[in-house]
PDB file of N, CA, C, O and CB in Angstrom:
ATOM      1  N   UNK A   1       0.855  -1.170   0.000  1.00  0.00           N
ATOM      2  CA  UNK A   1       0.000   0.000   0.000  1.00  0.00           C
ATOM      3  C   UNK A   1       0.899   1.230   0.000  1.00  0.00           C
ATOM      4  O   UNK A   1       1.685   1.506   0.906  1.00  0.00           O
ATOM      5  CB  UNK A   1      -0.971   0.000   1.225  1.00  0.00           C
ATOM      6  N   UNK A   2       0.725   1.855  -0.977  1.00  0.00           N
ATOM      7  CA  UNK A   2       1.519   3.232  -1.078  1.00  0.00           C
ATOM      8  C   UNK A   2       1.001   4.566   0.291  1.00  0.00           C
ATOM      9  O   UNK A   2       0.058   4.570   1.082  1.00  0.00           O
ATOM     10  CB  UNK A   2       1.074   3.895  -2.909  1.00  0.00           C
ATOM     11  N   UNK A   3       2.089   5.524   0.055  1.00  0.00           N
ATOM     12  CA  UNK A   3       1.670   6.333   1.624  1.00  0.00           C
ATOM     13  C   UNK A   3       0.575   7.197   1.107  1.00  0.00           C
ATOM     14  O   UNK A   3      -0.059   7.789   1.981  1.00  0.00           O
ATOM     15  CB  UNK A   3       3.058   7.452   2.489  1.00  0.00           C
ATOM     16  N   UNK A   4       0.254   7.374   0.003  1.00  0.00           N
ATOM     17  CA  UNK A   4      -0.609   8.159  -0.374  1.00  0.00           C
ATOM     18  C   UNK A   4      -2.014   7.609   0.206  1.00  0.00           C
ATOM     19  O   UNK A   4      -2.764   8.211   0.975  1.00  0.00           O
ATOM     20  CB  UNK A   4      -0.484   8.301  -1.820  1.00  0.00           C
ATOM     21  N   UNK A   5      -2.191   6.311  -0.349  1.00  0.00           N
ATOM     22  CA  UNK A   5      -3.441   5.219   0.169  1.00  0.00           C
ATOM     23  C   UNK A   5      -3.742   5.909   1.770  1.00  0.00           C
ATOM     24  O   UNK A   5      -4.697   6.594   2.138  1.00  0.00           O
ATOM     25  CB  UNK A   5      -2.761   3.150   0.293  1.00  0.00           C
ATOM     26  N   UNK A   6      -2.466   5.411   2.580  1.00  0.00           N
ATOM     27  CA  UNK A   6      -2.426   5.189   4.086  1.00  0.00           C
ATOM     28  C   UNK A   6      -2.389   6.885   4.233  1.00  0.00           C
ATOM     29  O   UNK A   6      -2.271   7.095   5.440  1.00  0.00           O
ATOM     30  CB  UNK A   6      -0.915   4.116   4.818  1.00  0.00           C
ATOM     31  N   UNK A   7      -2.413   7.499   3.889  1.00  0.00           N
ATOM     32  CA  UNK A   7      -3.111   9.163   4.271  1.00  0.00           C
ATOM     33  C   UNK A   7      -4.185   9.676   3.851  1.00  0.00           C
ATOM     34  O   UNK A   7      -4.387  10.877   4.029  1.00  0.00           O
ATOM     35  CB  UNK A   7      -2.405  10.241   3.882  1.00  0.00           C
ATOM     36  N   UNK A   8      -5.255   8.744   3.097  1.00  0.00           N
ATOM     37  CA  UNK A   8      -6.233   8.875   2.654  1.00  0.00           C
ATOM     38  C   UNK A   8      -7.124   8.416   3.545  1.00  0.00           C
ATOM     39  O   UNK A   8      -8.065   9.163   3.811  1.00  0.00           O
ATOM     40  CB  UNK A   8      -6.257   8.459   1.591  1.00  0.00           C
ATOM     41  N   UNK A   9      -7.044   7.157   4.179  1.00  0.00           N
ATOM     42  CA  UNK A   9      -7.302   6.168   5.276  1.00  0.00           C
ATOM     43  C   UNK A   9      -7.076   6.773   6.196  1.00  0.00           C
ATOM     44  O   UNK A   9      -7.621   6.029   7.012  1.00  0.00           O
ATOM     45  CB  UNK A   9      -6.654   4.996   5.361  1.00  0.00           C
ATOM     46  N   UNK A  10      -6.673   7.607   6.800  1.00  0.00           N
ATOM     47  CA  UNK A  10      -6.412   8.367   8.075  1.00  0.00           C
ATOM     48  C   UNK A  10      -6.729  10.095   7.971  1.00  0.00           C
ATOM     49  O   UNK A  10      -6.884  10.792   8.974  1.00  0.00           O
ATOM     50  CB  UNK A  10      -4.764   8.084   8.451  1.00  0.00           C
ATOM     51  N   UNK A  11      -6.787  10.592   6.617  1.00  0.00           N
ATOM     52  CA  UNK A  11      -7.468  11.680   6.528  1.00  0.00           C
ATOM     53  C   UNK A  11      -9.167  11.636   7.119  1.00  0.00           C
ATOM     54  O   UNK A  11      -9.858  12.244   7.936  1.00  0.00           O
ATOM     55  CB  UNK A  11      -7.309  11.998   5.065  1.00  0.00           C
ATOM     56  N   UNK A  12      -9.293  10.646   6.251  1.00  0.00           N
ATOM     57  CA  UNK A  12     -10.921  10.471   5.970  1.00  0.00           C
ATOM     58  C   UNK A  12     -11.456   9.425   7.007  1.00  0.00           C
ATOM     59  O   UNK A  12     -12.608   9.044   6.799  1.00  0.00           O
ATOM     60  CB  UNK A  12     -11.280   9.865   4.311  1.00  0.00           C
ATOM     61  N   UNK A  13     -10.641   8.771   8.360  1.00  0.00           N
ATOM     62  CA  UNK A  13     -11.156   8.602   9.306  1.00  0.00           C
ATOM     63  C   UNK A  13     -11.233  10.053  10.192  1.00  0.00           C
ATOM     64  O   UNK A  13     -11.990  10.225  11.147  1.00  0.00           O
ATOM     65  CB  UNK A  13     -10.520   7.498   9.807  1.00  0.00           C
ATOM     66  N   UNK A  14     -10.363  10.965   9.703  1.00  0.00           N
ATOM     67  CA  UNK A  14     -10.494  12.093  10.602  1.00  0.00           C
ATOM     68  C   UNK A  14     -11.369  12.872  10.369  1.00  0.00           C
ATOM     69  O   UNK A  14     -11.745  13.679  11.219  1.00  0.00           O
ATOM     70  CB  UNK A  14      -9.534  12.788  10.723  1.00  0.00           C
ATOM     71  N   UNK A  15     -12.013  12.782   8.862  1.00  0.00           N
ATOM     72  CA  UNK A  15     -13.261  13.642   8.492  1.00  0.00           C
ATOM     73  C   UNK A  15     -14.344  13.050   8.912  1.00  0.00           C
ATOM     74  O   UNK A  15     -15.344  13.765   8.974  1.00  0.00           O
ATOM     75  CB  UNK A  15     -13.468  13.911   7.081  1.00  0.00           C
ATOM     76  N   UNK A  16     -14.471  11.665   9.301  1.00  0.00           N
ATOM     77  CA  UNK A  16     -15.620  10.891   9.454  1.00  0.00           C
ATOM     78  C   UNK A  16     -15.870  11.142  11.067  1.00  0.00           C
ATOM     79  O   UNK A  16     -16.918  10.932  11.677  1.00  0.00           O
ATOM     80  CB  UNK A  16     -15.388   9.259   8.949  1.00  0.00           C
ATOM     81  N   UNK A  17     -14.695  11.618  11.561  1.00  0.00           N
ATOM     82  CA  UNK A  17     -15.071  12.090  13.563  1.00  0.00           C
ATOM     83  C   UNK A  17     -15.451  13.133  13.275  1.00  0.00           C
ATOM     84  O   UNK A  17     -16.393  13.549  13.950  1.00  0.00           O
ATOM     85  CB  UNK A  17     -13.785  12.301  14.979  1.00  0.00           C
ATOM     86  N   UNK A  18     -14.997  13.894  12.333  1.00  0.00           N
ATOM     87  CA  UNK A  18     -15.713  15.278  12.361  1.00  0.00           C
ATOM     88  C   UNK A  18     -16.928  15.444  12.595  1.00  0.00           C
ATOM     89  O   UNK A  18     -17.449  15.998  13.563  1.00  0.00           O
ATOM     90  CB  UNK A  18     -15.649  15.896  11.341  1.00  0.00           C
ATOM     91  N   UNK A  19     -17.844  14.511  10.863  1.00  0.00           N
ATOM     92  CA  UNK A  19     -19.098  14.408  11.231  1.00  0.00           C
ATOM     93  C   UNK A  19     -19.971  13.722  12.517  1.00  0.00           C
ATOM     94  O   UNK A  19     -21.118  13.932  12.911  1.00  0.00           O
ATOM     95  CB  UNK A  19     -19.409  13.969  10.296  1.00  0.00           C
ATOM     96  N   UNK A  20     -19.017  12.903  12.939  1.00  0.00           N
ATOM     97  CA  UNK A  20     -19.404  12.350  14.188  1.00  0.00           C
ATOM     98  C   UNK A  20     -20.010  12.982  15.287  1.00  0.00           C
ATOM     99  O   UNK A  20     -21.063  12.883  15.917  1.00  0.00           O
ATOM    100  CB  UNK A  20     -18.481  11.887  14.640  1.00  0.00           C
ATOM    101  N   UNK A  21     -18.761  13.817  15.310  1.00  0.00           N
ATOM    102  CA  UNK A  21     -18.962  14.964  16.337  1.00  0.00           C
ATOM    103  C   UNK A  21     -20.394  16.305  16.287  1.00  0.00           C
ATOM    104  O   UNK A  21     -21.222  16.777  17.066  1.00  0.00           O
ATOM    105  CB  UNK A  21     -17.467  15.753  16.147  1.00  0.00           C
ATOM    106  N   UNK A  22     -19.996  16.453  14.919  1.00  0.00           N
ATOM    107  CA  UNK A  22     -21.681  17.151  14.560  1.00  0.00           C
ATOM    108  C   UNK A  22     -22.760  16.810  14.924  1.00  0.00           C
ATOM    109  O   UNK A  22     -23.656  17.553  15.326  1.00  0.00           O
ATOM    110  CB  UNK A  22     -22.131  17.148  13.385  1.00  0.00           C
ATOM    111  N   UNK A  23     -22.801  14.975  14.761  1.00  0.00           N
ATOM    112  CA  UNK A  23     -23.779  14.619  15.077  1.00  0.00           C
ATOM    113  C   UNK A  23     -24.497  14.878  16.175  1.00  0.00           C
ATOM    114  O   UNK A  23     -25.613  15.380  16.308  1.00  0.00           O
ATOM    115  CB  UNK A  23     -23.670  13.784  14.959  1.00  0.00           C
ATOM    116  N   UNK A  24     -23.234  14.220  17.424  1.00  0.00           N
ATOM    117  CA  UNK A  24     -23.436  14.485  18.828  1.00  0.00           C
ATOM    118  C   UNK A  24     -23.893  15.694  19.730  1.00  0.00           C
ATOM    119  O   UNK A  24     -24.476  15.715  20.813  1.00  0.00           O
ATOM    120  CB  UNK A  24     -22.452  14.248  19.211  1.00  0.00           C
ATOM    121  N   UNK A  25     -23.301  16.964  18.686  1.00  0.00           N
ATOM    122  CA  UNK A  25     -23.975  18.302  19.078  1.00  0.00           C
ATOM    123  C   UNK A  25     -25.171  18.322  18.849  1.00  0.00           C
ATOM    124  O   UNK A  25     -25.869  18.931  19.659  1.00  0.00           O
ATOM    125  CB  UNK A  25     -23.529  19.413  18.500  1.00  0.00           C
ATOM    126  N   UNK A  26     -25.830  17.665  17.665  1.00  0.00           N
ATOM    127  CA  UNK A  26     -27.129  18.162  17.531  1.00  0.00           C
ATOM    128  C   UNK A  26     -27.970  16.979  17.716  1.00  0.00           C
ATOM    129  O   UNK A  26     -29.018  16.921  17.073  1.00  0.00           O
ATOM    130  CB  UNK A  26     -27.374  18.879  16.217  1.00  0.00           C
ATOM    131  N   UNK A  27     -27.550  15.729  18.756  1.00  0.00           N
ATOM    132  CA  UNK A  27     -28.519  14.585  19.170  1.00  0.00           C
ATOM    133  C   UNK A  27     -29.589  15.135  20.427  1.00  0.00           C
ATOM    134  O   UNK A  27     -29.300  15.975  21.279  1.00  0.00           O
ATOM    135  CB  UNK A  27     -27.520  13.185  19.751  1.00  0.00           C
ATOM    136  N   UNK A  28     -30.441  14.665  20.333  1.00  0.00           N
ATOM    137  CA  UNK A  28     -30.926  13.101  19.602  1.00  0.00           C
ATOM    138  C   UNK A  28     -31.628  13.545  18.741  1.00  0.00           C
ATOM    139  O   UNK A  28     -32.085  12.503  18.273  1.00  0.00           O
ATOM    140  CB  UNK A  28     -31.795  11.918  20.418  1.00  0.00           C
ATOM    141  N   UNK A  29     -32.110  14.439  18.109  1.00  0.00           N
ATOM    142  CA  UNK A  29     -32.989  14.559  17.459  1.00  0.00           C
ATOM    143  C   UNK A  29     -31.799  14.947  15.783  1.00  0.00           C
ATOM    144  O   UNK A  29     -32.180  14.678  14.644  1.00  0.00           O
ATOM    145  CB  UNK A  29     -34.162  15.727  18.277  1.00  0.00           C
ATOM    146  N   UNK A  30     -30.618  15.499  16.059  1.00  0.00           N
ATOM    147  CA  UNK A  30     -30.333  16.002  14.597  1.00  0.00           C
ATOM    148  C   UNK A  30     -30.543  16.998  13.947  1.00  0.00           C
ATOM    149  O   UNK A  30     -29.584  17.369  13.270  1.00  0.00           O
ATOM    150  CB  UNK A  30     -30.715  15.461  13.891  1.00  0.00           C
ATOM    151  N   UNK A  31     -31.466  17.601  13.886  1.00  0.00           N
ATOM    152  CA  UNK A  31     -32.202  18.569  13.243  1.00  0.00           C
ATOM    153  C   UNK A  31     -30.625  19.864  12.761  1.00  0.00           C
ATOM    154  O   UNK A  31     -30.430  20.891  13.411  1.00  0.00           O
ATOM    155  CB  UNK A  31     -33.687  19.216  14.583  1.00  0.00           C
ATOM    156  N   UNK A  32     -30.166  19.643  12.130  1.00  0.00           N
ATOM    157  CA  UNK A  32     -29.076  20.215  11.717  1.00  0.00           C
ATOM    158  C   UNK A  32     -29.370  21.730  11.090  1.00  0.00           C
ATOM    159  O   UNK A  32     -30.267  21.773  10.248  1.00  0.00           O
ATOM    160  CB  UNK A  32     -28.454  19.251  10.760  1.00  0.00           C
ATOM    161  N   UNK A  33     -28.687  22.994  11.426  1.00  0.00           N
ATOM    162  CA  UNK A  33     -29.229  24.160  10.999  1.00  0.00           C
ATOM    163  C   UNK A  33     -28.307  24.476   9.368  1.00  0.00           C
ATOM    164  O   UNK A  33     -27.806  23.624   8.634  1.00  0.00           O
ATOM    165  CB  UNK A  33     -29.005  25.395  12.363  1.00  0.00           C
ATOM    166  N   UNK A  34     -28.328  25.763   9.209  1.00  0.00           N
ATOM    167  CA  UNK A  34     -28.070  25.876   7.740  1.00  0.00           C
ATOM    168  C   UNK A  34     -26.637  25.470   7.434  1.00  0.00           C
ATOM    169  O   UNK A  34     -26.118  24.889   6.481  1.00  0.00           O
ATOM    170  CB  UNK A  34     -28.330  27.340   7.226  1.00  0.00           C
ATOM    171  N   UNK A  35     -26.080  26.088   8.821  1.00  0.00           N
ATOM    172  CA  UNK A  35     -24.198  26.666   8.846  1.00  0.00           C
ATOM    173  C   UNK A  35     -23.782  24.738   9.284  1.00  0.00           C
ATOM    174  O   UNK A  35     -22.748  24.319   8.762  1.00  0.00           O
ATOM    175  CB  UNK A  35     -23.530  28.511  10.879  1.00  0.00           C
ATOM    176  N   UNK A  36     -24.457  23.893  10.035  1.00  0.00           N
ATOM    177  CA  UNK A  36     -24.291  22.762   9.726  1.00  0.00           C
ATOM    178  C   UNK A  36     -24.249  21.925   8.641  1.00  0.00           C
ATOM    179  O   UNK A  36     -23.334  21.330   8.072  1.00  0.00           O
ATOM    180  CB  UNK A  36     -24.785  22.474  10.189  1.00  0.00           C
ATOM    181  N   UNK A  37     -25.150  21.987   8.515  1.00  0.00           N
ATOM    182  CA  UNK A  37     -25.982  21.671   6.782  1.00  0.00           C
ATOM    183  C   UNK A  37     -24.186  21.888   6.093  1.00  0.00           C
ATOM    184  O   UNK A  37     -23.220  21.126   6.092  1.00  0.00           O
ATOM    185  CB  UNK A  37     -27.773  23.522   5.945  1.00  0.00           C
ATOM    186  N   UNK A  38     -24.364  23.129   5.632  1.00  0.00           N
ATOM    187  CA  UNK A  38     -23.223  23.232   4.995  1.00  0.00           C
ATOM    188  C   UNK A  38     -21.541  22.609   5.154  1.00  0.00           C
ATOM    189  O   UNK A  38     -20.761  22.145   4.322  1.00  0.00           O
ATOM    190  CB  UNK A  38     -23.263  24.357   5.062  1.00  0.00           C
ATOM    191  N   UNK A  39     -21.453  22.815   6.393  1.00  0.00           N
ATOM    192  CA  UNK A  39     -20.338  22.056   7.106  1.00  0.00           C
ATOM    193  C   UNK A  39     -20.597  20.446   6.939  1.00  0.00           C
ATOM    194  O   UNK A  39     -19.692  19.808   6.401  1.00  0.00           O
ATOM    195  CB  UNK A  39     -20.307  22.495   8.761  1.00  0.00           C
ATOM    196  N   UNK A  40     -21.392  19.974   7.227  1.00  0.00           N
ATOM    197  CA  UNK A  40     -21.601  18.590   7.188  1.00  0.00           C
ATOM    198  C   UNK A  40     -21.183  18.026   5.084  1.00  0.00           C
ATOM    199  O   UNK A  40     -20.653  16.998   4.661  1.00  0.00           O
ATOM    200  CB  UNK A  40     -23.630  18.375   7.897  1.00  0.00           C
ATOM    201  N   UNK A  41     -21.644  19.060   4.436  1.00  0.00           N
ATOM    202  CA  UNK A  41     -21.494  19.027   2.897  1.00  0.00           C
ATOM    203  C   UNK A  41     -20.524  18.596   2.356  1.00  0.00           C
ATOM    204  O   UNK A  41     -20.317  17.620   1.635  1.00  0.00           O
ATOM    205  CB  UNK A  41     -21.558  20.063   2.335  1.00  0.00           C
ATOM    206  N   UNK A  42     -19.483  19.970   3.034  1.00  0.00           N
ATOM    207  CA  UNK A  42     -18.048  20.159   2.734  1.00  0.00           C
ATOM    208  C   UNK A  42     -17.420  19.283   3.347  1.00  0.00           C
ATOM    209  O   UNK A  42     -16.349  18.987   2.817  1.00  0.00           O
ATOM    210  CB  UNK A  42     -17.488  21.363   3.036  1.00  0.00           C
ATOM    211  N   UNK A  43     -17.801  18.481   4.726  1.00  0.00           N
ATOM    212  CA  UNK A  43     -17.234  17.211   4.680  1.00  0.00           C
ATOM    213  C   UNK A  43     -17.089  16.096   4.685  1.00  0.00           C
ATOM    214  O   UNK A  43     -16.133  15.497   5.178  1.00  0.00           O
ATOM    215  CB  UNK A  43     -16.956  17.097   4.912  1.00  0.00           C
ATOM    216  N   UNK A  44     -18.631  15.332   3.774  1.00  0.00           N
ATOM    217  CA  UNK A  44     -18.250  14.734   2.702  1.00  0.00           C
ATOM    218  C   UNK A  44     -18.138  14.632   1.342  1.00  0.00           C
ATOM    219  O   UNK A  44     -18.163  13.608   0.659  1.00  0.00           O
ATOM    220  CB  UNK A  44     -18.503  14.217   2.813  1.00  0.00           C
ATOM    221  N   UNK A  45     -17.995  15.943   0.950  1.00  0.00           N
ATOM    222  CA  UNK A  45     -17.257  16.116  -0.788  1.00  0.00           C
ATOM    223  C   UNK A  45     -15.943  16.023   0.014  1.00  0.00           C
ATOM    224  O   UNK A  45     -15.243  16.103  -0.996  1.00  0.00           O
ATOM    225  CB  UNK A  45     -17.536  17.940  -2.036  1.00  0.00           C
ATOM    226  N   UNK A  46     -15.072  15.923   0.971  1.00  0.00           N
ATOM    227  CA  UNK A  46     -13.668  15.857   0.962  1.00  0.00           C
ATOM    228  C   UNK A  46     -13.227  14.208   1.838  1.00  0.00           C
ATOM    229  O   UNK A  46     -12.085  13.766   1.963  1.00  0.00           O
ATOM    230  CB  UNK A  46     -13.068  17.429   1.815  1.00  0.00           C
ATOM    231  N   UNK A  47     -14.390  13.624   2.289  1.00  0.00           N
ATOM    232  CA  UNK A  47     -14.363  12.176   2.678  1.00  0.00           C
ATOM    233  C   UNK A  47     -14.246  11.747   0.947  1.00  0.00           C
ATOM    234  O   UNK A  47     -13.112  11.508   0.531  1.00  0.00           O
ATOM    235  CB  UNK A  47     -15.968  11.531   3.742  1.00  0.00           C
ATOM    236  N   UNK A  48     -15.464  11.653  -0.070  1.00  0.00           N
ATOM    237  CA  UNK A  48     -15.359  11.721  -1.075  1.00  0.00           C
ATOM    238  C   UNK A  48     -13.920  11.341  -1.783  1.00  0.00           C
ATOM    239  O   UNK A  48     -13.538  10.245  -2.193  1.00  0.00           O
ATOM    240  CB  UNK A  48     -15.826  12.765  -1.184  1.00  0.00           C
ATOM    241  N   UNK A  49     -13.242  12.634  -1.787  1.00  0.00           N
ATOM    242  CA  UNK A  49     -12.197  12.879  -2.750  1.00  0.00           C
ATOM    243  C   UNK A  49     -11.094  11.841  -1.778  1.00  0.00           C
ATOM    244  O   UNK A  49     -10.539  10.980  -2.461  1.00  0.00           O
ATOM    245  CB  UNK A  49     -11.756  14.790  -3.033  1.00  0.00           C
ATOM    246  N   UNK A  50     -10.848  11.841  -0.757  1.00  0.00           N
ATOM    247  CA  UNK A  50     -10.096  10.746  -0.036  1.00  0.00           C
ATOM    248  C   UNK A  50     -10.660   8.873  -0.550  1.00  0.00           C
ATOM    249  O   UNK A  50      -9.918   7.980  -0.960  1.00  0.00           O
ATOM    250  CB  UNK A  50     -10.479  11.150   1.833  1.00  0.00           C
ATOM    251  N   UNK A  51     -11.961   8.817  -0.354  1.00  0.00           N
ATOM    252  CA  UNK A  51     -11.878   7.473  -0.897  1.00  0.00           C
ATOM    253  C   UNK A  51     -11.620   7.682  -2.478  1.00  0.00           C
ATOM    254  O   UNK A  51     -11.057   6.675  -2.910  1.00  0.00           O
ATOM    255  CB  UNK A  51     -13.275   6.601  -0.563  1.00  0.00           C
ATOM    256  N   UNK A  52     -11.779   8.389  -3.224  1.00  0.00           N
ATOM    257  CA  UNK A  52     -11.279   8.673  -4.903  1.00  0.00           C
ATOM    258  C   UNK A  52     -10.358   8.151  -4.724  1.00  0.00           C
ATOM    259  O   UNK A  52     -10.186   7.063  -5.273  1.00  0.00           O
ATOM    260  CB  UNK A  52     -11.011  10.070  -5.649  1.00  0.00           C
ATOM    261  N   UNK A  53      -9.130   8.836  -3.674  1.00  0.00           N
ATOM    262  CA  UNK A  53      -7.735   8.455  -4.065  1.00  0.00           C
ATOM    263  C   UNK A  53      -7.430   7.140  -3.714  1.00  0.00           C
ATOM    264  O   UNK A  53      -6.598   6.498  -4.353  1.00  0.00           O
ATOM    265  CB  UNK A  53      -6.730   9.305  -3.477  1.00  0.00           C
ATOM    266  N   UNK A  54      -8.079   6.643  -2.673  1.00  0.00           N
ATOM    267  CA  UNK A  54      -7.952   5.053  -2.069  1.00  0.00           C
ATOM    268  C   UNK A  54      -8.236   4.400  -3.222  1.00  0.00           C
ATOM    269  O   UNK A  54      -7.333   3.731  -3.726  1.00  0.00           O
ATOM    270  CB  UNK A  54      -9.025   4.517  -0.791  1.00  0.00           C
ATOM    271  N   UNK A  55      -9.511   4.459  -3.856  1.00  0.00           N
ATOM    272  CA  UNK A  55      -9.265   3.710  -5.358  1.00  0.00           C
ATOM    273  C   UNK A  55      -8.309   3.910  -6.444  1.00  0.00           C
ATOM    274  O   UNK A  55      -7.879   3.077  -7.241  1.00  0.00           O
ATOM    275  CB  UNK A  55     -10.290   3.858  -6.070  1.00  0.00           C
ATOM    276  N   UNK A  56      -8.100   4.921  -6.360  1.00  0.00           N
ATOM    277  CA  UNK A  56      -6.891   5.195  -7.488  1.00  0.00           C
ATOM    278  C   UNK A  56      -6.218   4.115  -6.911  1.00  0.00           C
ATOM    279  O   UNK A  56      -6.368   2.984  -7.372  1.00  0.00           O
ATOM    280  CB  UNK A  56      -5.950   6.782  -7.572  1.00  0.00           C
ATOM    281  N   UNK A  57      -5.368   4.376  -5.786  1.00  0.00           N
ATOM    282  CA  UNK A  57      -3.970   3.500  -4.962  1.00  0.00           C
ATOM    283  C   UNK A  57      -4.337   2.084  -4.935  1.00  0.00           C
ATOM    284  O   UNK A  57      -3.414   1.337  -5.260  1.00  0.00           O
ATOM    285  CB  UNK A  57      -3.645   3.966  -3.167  1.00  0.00           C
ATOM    286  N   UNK A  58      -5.372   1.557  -4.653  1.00  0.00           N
ATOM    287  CA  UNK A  58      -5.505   0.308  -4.420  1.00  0.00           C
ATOM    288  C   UNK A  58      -6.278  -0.681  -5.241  1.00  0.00           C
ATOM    289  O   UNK A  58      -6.399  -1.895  -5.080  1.00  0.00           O
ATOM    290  CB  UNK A  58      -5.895   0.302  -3.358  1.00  0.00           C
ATOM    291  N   UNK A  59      -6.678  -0.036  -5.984  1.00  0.00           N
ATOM    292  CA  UNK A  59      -7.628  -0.777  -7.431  1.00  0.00           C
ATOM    293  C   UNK A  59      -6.994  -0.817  -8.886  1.00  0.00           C
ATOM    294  O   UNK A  59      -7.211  -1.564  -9.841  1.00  0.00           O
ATOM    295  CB  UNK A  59      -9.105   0.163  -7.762  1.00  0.00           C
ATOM    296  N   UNK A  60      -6.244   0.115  -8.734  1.00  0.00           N
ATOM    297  CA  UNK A  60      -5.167   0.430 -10.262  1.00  0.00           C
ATOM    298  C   UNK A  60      -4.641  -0.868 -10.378  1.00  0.00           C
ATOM    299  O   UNK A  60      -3.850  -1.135 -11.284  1.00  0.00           O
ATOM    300  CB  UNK A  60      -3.662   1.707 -10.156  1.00  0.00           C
TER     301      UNK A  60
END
């Protein structure tokens, strides 16, 4: 596994606590406001682009 892979894998476990953490602010119910909404967007179009590259690295 190239280091690129293994920083993709550890980026995008770190984006995935992010949303985690969002979650937890706005439990139990969720109800997420706009400036969330948006934040929650932006991170997964960049979870996204991290598994992109995991396929590039490990499916090529």
């Amino acid at each position: 596994m190239s280091k690129r892979a293994v920083d993709a894998v550890f980026q995008a476990l770190f984006l995935l606590s992010d949303l985690r953490y969002l979650l937890r602010e706005t439990a139990p119910r969720h109800d997420l406001d706009e400036a969330q909404k948006a934040r929650a967007a932006t991170t997964l179009e960049k979870v996204k682009r991290q598994i992109a590259t995991l396929e590039e690295e490990l499916i090529r």
